[in-house]
C-alpha positions as CSV (number, residue, x, y, z in Angstrom):
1,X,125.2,-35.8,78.4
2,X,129.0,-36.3,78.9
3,X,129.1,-39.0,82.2
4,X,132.7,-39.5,84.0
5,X,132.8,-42.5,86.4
6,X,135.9,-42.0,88.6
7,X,137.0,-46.0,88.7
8,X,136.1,-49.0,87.1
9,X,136.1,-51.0,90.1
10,X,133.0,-52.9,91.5
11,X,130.6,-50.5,91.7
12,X,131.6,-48.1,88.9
13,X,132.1,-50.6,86.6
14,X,128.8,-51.8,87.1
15,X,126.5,-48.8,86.9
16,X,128.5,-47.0,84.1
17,X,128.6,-50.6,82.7
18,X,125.2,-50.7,82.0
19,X,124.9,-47.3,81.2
20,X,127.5,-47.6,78.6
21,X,125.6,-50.6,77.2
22,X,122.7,-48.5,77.2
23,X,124.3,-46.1,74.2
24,X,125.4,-43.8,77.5
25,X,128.6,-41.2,76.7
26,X,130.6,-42.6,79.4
27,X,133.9,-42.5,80.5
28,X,135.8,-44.3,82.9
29,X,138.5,-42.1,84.8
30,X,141.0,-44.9,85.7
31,X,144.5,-46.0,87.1
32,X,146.9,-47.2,84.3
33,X,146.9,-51.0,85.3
34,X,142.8,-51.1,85.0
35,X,143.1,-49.4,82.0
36,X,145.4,-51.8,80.6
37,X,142.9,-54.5,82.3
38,X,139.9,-53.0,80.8
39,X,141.9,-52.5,76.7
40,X,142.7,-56.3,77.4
41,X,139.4,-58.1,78.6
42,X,136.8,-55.7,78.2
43,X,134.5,-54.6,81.2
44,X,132.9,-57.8,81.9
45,X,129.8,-57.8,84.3
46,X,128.6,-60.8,85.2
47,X,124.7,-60.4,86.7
48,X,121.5,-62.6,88.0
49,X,120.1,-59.7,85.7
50,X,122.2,-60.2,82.8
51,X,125.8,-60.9,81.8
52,X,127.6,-58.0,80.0
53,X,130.6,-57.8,78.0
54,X,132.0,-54.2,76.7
55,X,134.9,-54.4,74.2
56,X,137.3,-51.2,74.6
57,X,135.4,-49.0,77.2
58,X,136.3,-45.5,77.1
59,X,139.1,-44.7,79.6
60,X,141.3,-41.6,80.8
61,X,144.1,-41.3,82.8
62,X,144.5,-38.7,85.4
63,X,147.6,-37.1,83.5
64,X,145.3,-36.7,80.4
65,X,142.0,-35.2,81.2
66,X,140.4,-32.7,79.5
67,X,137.2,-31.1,79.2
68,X,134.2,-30.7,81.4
69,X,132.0,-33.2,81.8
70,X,128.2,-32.6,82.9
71,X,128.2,-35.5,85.7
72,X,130.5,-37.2,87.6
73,X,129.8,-40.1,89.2
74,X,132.3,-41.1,92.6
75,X,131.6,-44.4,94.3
76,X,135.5,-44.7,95.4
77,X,136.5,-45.5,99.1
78,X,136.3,-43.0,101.8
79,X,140.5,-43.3,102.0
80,X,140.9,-42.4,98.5
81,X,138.7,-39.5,98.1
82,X,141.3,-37.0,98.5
83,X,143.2,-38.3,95.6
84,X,140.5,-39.0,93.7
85,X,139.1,-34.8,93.9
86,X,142.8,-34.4,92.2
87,X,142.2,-36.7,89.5
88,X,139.0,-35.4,88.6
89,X,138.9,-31.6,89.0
90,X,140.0,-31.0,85.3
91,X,136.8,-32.6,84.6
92,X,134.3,-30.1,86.9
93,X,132.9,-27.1,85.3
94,X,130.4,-24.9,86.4
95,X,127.9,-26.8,85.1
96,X,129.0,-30.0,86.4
97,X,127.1,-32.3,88.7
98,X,128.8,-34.4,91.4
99,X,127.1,-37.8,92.3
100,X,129.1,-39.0,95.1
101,X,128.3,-43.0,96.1
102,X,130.4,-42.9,99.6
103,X,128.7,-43.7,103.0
104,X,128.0,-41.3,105.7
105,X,127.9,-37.5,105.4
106,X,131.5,-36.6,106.0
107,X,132.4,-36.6,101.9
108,X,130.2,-34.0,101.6
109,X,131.9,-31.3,103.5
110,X,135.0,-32.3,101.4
111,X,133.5,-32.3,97.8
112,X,131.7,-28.8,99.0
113,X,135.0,-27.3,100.5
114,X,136.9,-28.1,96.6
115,X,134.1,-27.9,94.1
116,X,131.1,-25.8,95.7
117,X,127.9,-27.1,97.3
118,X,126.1,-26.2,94.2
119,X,127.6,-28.8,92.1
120,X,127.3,-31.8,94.8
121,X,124.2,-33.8,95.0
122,X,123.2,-36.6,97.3
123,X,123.4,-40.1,96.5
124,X,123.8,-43.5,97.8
125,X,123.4,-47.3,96.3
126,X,122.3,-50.5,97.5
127,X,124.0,-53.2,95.5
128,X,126.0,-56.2,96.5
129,X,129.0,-56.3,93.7
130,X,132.6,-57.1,94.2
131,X,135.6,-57.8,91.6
132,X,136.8,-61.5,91.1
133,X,140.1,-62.6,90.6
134,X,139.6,-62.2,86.6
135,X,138.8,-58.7,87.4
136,X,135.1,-59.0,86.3
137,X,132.8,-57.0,88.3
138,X,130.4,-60.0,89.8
139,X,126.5,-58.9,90.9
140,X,125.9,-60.9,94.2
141,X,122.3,-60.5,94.2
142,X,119.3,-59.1,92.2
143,X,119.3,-56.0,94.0
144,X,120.2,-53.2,92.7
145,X,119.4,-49.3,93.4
146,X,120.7,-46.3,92.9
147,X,119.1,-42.7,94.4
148,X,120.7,-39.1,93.9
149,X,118.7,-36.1,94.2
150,X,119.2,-32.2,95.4
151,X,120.5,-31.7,99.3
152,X,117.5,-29.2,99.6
153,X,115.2,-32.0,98.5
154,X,113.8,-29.6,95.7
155,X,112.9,-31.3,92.3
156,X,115.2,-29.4,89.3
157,X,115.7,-29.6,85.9
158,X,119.0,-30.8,86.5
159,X,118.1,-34.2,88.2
160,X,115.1,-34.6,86.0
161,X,117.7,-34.9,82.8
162,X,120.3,-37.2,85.1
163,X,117.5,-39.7,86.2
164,X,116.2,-40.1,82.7
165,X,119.8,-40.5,81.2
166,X,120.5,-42.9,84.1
167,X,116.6,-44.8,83.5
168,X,118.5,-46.5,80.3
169,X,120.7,-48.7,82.2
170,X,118.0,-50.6,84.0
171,X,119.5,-50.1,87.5
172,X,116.6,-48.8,89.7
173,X,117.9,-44.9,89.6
174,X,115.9,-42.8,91.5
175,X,116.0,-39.4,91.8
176,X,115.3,-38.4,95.5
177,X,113.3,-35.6,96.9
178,X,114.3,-37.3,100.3
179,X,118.1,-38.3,99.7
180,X,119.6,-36.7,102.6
181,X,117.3,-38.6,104.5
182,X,117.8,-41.6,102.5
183,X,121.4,-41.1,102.9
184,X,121.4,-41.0,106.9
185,X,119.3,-44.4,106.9
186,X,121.3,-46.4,105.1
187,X,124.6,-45.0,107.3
188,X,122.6,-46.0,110.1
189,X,122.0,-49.2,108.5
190,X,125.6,-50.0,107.3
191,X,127.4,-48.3,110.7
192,X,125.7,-50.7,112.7
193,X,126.1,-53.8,110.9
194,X,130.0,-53.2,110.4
195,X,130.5,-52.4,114.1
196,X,128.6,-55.4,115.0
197,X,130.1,-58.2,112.3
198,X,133.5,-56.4,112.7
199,X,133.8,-56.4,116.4
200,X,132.3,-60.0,116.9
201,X,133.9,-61.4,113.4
202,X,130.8,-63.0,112.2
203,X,127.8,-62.8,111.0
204,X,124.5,-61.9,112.3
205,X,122.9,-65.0,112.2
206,X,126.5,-66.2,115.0
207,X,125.9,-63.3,116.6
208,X,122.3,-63.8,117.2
209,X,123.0,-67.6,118.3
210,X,125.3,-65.8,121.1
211,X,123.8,-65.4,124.2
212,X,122.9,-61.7,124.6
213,X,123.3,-61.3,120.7
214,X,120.1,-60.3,120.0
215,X,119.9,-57.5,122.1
216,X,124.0,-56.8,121.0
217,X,122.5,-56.4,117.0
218,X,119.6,-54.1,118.2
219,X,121.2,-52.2,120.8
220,X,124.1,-51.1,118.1
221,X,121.3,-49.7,115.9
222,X,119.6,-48.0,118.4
223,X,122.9,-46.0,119.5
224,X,123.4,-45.4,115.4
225,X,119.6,-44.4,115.2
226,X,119.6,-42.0,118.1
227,X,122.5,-40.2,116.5
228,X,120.6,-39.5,113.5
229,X,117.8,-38.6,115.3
230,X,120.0,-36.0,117.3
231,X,121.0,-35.0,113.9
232,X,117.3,-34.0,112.9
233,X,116.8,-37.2,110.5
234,X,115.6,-39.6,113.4
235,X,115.2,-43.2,111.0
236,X,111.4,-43.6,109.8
237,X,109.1,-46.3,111.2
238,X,109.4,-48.5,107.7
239,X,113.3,-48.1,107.7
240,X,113.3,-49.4,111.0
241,X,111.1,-52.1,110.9
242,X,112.6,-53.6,108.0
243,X,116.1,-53.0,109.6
244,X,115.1,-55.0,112.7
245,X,114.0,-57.6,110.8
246,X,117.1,-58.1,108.8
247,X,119.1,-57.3,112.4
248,X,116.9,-60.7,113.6
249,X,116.5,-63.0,111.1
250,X,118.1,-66.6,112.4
251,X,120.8,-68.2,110.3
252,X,121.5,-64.9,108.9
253,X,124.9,-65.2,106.9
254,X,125.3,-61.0,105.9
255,X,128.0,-59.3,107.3
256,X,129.4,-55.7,106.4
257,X,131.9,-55.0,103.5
258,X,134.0,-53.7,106.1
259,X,134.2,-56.9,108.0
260,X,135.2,-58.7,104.3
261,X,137.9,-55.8,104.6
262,X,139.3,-57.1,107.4
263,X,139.4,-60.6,106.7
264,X,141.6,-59.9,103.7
265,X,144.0,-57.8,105.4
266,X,142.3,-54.3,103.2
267,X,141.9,-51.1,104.7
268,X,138.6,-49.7,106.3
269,X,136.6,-46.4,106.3
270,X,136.6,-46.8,110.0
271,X,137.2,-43.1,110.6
272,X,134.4,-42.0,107.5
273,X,131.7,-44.6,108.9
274,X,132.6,-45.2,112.6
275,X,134.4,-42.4,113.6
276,X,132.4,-39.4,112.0
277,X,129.4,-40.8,113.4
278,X,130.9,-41.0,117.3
279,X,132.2,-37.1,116.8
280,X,128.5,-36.3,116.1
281,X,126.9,-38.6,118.8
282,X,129.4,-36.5,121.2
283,X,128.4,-33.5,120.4
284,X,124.8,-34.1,121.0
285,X,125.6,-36.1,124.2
286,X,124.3,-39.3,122.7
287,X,126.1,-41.9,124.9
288,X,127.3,-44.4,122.5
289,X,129.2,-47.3,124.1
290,X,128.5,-50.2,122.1
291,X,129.5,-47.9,118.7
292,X,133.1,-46.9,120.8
293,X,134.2,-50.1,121.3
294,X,134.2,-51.3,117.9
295,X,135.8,-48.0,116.7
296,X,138.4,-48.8,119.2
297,X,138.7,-52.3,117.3
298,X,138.9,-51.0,113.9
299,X,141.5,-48.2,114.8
300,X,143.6,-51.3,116.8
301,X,143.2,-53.3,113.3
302,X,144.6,-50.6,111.3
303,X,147.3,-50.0,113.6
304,X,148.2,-53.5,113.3
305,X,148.0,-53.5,109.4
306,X,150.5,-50.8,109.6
């Protein structure tokens, strides 16, 4: 099974990492300076789970693809998906299988509209992974988890062969019967957390020292959970109750990716993962005030970046 990983960043590099340690055919679909990064110092992973080095991965550049490949694996930014369907459409064939990583649901109209719904599956990951200033691709914490499946949540021969391709690399896949749902729980999750950490700069455990904090956190996942549940995927009782817990827990030092974005003057997916999820909440006449003003704060911060 030919695998293409669009980017070698944090999270690509780590999953097609250890999938390329695991005797995996994979390929990384790269811009020239990681390329030259990745023929220099290898793709190093550094892990609680395990330090990796790969000599020489297998790259491409855009301007030299060829072939079809069976899967495709996109975990880029929300902002770059556009040109990252150009880079890789030499690569999709009919029989090719789409595993997009990107939060929310909006990617999935786009990836339908230019390759067909037939070859896009669901799929989300829970990892904490960033690149360092060496360019090695740095596991945070132990856990690690990534879930694809069909959008009709049927069980075919096509995911069975992916999940046991993707069992090598020791990553917790999964392949989903549920991931639609799976995939509106953690955007409730994530939306929530970065309008909350963005708008008040901190983390949960400041926010939750702030008078009024507590019921700040839990009132911003509320308005993200009745959205999905206007949507038909209200968040299950377990999801929740493990959310609130992490939404309360005292000293709590996690904030979004998106507020680490700001802090370093990056861009934001505050349209993909804010916005998108306003535009639904109006339709359905979910009053979402809390969610507004922070989109409002994200769209003033990109302004400001220019």
């Amino acid at each position: 099974m030919r695998i293409l990983v669009v980017g070698a960043g944090a999270i690509g590099g780590y999953f097609g990492g250890r999938m390329l340690a695991a005797g995996s055919d994979v390929t990384f679909l790269v811009r020239p300076r990681r390329a030259a990064e990745l023929a220099d110092a290898g793709l190093v992973i550094k892990s609680p789970l395990g330090d990796a080095t790969l000599k020489n991965p297998p790259t491409v550049q855009a301007d030299k693809l060829t072939g079809k490949f069976d899967v495709v694996l996109l975990s880029c930014k929300a902002f770059d998906l556009d040109d990252a369907i150009k880079s890789l459409a030499p690569a999709v064939g009919p029989q090719t299988s789409i595993i997009p990583l990107l939060n929310g649901m909006l990617h999935l109209d786009v990836l339908d509209a230019r390759f067909g719904r037939e070859r896009v599956l669901g799929g989300l990951c829970a990892i904490a992974v960033t690149l360092n200033d060496k360019r090695e691709v740095v596991h945070l914490q132990p856990m690690q988890s990534l879930s694809f499946g069909e959008r009709d949540g049927k069980m075919s021969d096509r995911v069975r062969a992916i999940a046991e391709v993707m069992a090598a690399g020791k990553f917790g896949a999964v392949a989903s019967e549920h991931v639609i749902q799976e995939m509106w729980e953690k955007w409730v999750f994530l939306a929530a957390l970065a309008a909350s950490t963005c708008l008040m700069r901190t983390s949960v455990g400041n926010i939750l020292a702030a008078p009024g904090g507590k019921d700040f956190l839990l009132g911003m996942l509320d308005e993200c959970g009745a959205i999905a549940t206007a949507e038909g995927h209200a968040p299950r009782a377990p999801f929740l109750e493990r959310t609130r817990g992490m939404f309360t827990a005292e000293g709590s030092p996690m904030t979004a990716s998106m507020f680490r974005d700001i802090r370093a003057g990056a861009p934001v997916e505050a349209d993909h993962v804010i916005g998108d999820l306003i535009a639904r909440g109006d339709a359905a006449k979910v009053p979402v005030p809390k969610l507004r003003t922070a989109y409002i704060h994200l769209k003033a911060y990109e302004k400001q970046r220019g």
